[in-house]
C-alpha positions in Angstrom: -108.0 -39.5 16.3 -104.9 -39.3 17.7 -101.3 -37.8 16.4 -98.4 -40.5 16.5 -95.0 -38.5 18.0 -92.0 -40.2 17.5 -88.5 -39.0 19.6 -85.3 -40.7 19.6 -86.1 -42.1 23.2 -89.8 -43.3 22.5 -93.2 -43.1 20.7 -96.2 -41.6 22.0 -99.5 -40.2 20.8 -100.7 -36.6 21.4 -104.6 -35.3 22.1 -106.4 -34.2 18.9 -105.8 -30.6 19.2 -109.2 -28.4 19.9 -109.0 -26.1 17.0 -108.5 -29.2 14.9 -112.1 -30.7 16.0 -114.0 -27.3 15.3 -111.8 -26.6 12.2 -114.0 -30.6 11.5 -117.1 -29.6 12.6 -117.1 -26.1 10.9 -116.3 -28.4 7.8 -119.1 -30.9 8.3 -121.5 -27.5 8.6 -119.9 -26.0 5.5 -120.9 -29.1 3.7 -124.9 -28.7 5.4 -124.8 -25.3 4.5 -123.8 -25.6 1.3 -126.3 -28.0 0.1 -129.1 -26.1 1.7 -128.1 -22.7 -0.3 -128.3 -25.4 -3.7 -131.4 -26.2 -2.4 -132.8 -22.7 -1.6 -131.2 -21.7 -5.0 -133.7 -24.2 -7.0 -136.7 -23.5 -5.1 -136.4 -19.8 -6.0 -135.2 -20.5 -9.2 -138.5 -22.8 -9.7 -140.9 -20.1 -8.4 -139.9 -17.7 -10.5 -140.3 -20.2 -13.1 -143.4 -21.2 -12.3 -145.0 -17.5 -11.9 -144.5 -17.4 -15.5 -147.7 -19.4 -15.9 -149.7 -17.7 -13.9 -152.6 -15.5 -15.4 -151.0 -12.6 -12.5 -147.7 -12.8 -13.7 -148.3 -13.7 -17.5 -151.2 -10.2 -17.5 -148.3 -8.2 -15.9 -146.0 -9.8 -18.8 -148.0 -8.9 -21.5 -149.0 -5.7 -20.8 -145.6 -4.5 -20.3 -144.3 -5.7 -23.9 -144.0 -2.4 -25.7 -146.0 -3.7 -29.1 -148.9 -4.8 -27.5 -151.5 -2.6 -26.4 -154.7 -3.5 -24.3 
């Protein structure tokens, strides 16, 4: 992409600067990074969900609830 420049004596069009094209790149890899934390958030979310189920977890559960003895 290039910048248009206009002067009173012409028109001309400047480079893309180099910070600008990492400041777009660092922006496309927000946008990766940011969908993969979501993504990491549910699966660990979900885990901990599903432990809940299991007769490891649910035993460790029980046994810990103060009005239930074993």
């Amino acid at each position: 992409m290039s910048t248009q420049v206009s002067t009173a004596v012409s028109t001309y069009s400047a480079p893309e600067s180099v910070v600008r094209r990492m400041y777009e790149q660092a922006a496309g890899i927000d946008r990766v990074g940011m969908g993969l934390l979501r993504l990491g958030l549910i699966i660990v979310l979900c885990w901990i969900g599903g432990l809940k189920f299991a007769d490891y977890e649910a035993d460790g559960i029980v046994r810990s609830w103060p009005t239930v003895r074993s």
